[in-house]
C-alpha positions as CSV (number, residue, x, y, z in Angstrom):
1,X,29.4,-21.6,-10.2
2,X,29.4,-17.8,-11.2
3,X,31.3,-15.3,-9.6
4,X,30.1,-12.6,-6.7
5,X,30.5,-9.6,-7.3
6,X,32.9,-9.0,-5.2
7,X,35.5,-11.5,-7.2
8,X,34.4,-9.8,-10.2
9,X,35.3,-6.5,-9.2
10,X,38.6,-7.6,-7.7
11,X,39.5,-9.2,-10.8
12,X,39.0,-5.7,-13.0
13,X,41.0,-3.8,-10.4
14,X,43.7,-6.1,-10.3
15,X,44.0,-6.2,-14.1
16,X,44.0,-2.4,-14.7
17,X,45.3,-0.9,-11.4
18,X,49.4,-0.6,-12.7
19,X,48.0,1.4,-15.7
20,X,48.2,5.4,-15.4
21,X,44.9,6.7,-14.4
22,X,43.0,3.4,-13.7
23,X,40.0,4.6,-12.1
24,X,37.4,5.2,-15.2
25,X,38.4,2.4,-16.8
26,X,37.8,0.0,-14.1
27,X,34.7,2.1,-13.4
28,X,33.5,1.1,-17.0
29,X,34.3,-2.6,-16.9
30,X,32.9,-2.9,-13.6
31,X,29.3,-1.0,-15.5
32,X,29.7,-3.2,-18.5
33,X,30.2,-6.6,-16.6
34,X,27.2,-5.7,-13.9
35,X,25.3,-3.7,-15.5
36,X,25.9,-0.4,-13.1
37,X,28.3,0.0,-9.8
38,X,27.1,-1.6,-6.6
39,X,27.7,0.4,-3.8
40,X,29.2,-2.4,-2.0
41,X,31.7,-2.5,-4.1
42,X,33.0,1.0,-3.9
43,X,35.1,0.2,-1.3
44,X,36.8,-2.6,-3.0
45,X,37.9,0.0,-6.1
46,X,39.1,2.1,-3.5
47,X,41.5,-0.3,-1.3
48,X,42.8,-1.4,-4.2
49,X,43.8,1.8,-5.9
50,X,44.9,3.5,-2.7
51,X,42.1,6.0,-2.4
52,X,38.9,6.8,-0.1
53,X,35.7,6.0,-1.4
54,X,34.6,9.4,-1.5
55,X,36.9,10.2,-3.8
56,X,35.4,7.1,-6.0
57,X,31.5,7.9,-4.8
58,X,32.7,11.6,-6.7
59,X,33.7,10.1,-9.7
60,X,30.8,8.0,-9.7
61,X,28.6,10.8,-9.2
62,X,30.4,13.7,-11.6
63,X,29.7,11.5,-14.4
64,X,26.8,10.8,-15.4
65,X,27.0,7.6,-17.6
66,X,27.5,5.9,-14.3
67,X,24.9,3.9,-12.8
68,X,24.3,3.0,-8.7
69,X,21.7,1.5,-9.3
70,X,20.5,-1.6,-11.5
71,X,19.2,-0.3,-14.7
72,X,15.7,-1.2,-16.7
73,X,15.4,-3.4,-19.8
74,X,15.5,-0.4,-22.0
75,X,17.8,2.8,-21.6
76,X,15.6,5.9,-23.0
77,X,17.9,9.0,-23.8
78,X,16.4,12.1,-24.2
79,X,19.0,14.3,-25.8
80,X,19.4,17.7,-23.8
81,X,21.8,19.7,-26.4
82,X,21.0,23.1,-27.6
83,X,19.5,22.1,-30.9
84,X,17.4,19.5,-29.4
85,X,16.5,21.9,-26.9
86,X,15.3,24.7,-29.1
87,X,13.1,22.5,-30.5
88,X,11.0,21.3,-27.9
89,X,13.1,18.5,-26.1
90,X,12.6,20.5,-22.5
91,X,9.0,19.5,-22.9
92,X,9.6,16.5,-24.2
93,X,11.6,15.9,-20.8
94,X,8.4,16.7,-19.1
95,X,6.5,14.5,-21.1
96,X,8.8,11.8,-20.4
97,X,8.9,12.0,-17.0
98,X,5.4,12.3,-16.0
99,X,4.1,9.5,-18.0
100,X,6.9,7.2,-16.8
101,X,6.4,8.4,-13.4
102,X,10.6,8.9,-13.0
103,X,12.6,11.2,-13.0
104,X,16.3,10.9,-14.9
105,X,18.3,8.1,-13.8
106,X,15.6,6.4,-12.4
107,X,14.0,2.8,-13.7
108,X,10.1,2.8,-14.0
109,X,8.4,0.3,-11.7
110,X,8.1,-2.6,-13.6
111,X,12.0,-2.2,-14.3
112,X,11.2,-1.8,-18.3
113,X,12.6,1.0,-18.3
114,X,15.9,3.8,-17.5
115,X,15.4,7.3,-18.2
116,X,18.7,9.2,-18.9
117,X,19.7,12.9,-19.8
118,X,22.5,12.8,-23.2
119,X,24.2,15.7,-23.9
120,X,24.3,15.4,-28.2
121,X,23.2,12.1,-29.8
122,X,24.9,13.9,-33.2
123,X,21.0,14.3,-35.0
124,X,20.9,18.0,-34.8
125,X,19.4,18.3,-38.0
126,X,16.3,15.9,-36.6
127,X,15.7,17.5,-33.1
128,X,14.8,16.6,-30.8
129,X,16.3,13.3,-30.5
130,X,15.7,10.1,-28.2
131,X,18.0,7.1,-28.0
132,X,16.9,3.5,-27.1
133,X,19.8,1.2,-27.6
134,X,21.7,1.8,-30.6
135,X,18.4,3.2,-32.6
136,X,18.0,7.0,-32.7
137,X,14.5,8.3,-33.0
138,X,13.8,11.8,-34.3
139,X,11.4,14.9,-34.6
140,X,10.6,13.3,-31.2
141,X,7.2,14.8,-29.5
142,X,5.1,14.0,-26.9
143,X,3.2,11.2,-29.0
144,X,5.6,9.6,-30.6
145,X,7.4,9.1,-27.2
146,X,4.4,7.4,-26.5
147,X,4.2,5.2,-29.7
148,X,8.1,4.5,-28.8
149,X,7.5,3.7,-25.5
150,X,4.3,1.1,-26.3
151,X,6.8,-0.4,-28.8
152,X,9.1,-1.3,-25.9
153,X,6.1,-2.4,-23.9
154,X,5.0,-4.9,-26.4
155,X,8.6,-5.8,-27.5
156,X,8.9,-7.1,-23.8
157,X,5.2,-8.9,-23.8
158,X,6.2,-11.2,-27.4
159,X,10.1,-11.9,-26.1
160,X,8.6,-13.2,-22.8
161,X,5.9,-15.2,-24.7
């Protein structure tokens, strides 16, 4: 029988509350063991380190590697630093979100795929950069977002096969 959620949680916080300064590390394991932070579960973290869940809910929201929400198959990053913005990533970011029909931190419909903001994927040299996993794509334009994203698309279709 698996565990709810709610045992997993309680298990993290219990096994990371003595240290100093528990709260984004049992923010991450929560992320990595469900995949983002339930919101039913917020109040949980914050009974068991002794604070309110706003003070959590801000954490949760000031970062932005945090998920509230399930994420897609796929994790697109669109890097947003200033190299990859001076050469063309803003309109990528347009791109990207109109042909997704999402906006960042948002999961298309057929829940394929995340869209997230990164601030430096460390490919300056090859802006503008997207990240799918642990693959970095660069010179990244409007088209070969596209080929990227059909990539995914069929990726899916033959795993499923």
């Amino acid at each position: 029988m698996s565990k709810s959620k709610e045992e997993i949680v309680t298990e993290i916080v219990n096994l990371y509350k003595e240290i100093p300064g528990p709260l984004l590390i049992i923010l991450h394991a929560v992320q990595a063991e469900l995949d983002y932070i339930p919101s039913e579960v917020v109040s949980l973290i914050a009974e068991g380190l002794n604070l309110s869940r706003a003070e959590i809910h801000g954490v949760i929201s000031f970062y932005h590697f945090f998920r509230i929400r399930p994420a897609g198959r796929y994790i697109v990053q669109i890097c947003r630093a200033e190299s990859c913005q001076a050469m063309g990533s803003r309109q990528l970011e347009l791109h990207a979100k109109n042909s997704l029909g999402v906006d960042y931190h948002e999961t298309t419909k057929d829940g394929l795929i995340t869209l997230e903001p990164v601030y430096c994927l460390g490919n300056c040299a090859c802006s503008p950069a997207v990240r799918v996993g642990d693959k970095i794509y660069a010179h990244v334009g409007a088209e070969s977002f596209n080929t990227i994203i059909s990539e995914l698309a069929i990726e899916k279709l033959e795993v499923q096969s």
